[in-house]
VOMI-755125 format. One record per residue (C-alpha): residue in one letter; x, y negated, z. Coordinates in pm, whole numbers, plus 50000, padded with zeros to 5 digits. Last residue first. Layout:
BEGIN
aXYZ
...
END
This chain:
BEGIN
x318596005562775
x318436040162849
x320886064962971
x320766099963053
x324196109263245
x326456137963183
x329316142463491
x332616135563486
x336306144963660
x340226134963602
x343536133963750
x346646132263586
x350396126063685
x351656094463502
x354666088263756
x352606055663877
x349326077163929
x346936083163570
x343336087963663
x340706095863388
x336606092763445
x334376108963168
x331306100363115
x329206128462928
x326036115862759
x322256122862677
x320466093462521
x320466054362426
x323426030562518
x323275996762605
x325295984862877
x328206001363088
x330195980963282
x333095996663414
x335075993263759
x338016001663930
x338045978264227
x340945974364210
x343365972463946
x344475983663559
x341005990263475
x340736006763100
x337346006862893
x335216022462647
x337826053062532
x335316080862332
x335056112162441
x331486113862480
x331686080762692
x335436070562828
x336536051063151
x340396052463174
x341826043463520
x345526029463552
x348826029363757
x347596042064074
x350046046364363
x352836065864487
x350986089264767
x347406089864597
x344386069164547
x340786068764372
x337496052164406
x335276047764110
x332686023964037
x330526023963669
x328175992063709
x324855998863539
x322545986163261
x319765995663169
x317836028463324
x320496054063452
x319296088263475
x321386118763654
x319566150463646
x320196171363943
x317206196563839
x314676171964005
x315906136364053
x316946118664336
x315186082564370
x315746041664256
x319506037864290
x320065998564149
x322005990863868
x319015980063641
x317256011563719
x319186037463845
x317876075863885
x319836102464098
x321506137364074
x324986119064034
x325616091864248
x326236062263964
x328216050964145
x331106064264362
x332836084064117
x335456095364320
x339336105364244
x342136118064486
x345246116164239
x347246143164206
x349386155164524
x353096153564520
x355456177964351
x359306164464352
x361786178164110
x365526195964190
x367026206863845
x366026233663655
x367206271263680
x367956290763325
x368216332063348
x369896357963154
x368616393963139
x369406422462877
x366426450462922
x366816461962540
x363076443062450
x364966414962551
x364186398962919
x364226356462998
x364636349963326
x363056309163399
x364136296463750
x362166266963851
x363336243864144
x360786224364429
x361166189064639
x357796184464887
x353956184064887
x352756217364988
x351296241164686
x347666241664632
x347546216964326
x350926233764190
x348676248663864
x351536253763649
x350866256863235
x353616275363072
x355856271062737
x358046281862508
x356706318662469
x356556352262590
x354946353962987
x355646366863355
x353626344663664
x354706324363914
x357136347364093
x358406336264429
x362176330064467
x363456326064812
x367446308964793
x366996276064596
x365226260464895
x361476250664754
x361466280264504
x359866285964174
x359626316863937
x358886323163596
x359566358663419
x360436352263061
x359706383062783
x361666381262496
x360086375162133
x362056378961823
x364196402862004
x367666411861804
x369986382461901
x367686365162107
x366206324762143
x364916311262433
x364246270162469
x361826260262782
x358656241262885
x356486241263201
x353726225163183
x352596212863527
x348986210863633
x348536189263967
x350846171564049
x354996159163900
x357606134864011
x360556143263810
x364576142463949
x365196172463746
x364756186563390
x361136198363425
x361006208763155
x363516211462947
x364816249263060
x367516272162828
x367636305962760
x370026322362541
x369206363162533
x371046387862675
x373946405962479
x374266442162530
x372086454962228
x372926490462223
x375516508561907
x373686535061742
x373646575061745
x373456573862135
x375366604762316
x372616621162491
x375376650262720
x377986625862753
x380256653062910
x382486657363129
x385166689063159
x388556670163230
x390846641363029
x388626637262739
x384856632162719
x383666656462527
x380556637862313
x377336662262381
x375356679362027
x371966662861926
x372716630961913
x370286604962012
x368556580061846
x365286601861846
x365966608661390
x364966645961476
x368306657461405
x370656635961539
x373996649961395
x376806648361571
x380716629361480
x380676606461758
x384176584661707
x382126549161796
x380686560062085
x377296548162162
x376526552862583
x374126578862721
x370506579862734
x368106604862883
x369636621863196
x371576590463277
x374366594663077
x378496593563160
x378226613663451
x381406621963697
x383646648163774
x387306635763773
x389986635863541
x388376608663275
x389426597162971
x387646571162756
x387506554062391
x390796564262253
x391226533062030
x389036515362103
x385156511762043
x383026519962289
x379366506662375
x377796513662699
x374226525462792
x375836552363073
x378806553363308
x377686567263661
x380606578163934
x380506604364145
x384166612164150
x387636598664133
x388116614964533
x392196606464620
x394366643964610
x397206617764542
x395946606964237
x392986608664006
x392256591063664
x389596571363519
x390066556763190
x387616534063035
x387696517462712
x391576524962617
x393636507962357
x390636481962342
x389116470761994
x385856478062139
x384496482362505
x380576467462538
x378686470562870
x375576475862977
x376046496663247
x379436508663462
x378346522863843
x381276531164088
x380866563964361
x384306567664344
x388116555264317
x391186572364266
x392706553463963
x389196536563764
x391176512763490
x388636496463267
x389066482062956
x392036489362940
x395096476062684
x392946445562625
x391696433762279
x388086434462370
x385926440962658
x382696423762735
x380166425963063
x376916427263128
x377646453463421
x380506468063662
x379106481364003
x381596490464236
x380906515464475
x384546521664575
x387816502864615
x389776531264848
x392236538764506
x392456514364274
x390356489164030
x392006474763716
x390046454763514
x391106446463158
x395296447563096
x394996414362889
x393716395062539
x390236400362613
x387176402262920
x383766386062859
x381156380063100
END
C-alpha cells in the first residue's frame, strides 16, 4: 500500500493497537501522526521524502506509550519525533535512517552507536546501516486459471519475480470455501506437481504466497476449478501372472510372469464421471494403437521377447490415467 501527495495517516487519541505494515509513504506532510495513542505496531514500512516520517506526540495527560516501530525506512525531512516511551528496535534490528551518522564497526549491518530519536529520551538502540527491502515480490498464478476440470496429478504453475531475491520461497495452499486454507506443501520455483487423487470430488481455489529472503509476502489466489476423479482403468486381458496361447488363458505362472503365445486381444475397461475421450495402447513406449470407443481393444500380433504394455486413459477434460505390466510374447 502506498500513501503520497497528502497529510499521511493520522490516528488520535483512544485508537490503540494498531498495526501499520507493508506500507509506502512519500510526499506527505506525515507519514504517520500517533497523538495520544498506544500499544500500536509500525513494520516494514518505507517513509521518504515526507516532512515528518512518524511523529508521536502526547496530549491531555493521554498514554502515547508502548508502542513498537522497528525494520522501517526513513527518509524526510525530520525523520521522527516522539514524546512518549516507546521502542523503535526489536532487540536486534532497528529501522535505516537516512541522517545516521555511526560507524558499524564489525561490518554486522548495524550501527554501533543508538540514533536519538527526537522529541523525548528513545532510542533506536541497532540502527540499520542500509536501507531494508520492503517491497514483496510479484506473484502471479496460470495454472489453474479457473473454471478447469482437473484429477489426479495437477501441476500447478505460477509467475514470481523479486526485486532483490532471485529465488523466493512460495508456500501453496488450497481451500474448498475460500476461507480454511490448508498448506500443500512450501517450494522455490514456477511450478508444482498436486497429487488431488485422495481429495473429495468437488470445486477447490489455490493460494500461492510467495516470501523474499527479507520476509516481504504477497500472495496470488486462482479462480474456482473443479477436481473429479481420474479415470478408473483395468486391463482386463491379458490377466497378468498367466499364460495365453492363441488368445486363450492356458495356466498361472510361477514368479507372476505374464506369457502370451501368438496372438492376443488387448481389453481394457475404464470410466469416470465426464466420460472417456480416448485409450492409447503403446509397447516399450512406442504408440501401436488408439480406441476412440467401446470396447477398448488392441490386437497385438507378432512380436518376439520381453515387453512393457502400457495402457493410457485420457477423460473428456484430458485428465490422465494410466497403468502396465511387462508381458513375454511369442509369435
Amino acid at each position: 500500500n502506498s500513501i503520497s501527495n497528502g497529510a499521511g495517516i493520522d490516528v488520535w487519541e483512544h485508537y490503540r493497537n494498531e498495526k501499520i505494515t507493508n506500507c509506502i509513504f512519500y510526499n506527505n506532510y506525515y507519514g504517520i501522526h500517533f497523538s495520544s495513542s498506544y500499544n500500536n505496531y509500525v513494520s516494514n514500512c518505507s517513509f521518504h521524502d515526507n516532512k515528518y516520517g512518524i511523529v508521536n506526540d502526547c496530549c491531555c495527560g493521554e498514554k502515547c506509550s508502548n508502542s513498537l516501530f522497528y525494520r522501517n525506512n526513513f527518509a524526510n525531512s525530520i525523520n521522527a519525533i516522539d514524546e512518549g516511551i516507546n521502542k523503535w528496535d526489536n532487540g536486534y534490528k532497528g529501522n535505516y535512517w537516512s541522517d545516521y551518522s555511526g560507524t558499524d564497526e564489525n561490518d554486522d549491518g548495524i550501527g554501533d552507536i543508538p540514533y536519538n530519536i527526537s522529541g523525548g529520551i528513545n532510542k533506536d538502540m541497532h540502527p540499520l546501516i542500509h536501507p531494508i527491502d520492503v517491497i514483496p515480490p510479484l506473484i502471479e498464478i496460470t495454472f489453474p486459471n479457473g473454471g478447469e476440470t482437473l484429477a489426479g496429478n495437477i501441476t500447478i504453475r505460477w509467475n514470481v519475480s523479486d526485486n532483490n531475491d532471485e529465488s523466493p520461497t512460495e508456500e501453496i495452499y488450497y481451500s474448498n470455501d475460500g476461507n480454511t486454507w490448508h498448506l500443500i506443501d512450501t517450494v522455490a520455483g514456477n511450478e508444482y506437481t498436486w497429487d488431488t487423487s485422495l481429495l473429495p470430488v468437488g470445486n477447490y481455489l489455490i493460494k500461492v504466497i510467495a516470501i523474499d529472503d527479507e520476509g516481504n509476502r504477497n500472495s496470488d489466489v486462482s479462480g474456482e476449478f473443479t477436481i473429479i476423479s481420474p479415470p478408473f482403468i483395468k486391463v482386463i486381458k491379458p490377466e497378468e501372472g498367466y499364460l495365453y496361447f492363441y488368445n486363450r488363458k492356458i495356466f498361472r505362472m510361477p514368479n507372476n510372469m505374464t506369457v502370451c503365445i501368438g496372438r492376443i486381444l488387448i481389453k481394457v475397461w475404464t470410466f469416470n464421471d465426464v466420460g472417456i475421450k480416448k485409450v492409447e495402447f503403446y509397447v516399450d513406449d512406442n504408440l501401436m494403437s488408439t480406441d476412440l470407443v467401446e470396447p477398448y481393444e488392441w490386437i497385438w500380433k507378432m512380436s518376439f521377447g520381453m515387453h512393457h504394455l502400457k495402457i493410457v486413459v485420457y477423460d473428456k477434460y484430458e485428465n490422465v490415467n494410466s497403468t502396465g505390466m511387462y508381458i513375454w510374447k511369442f509369435l
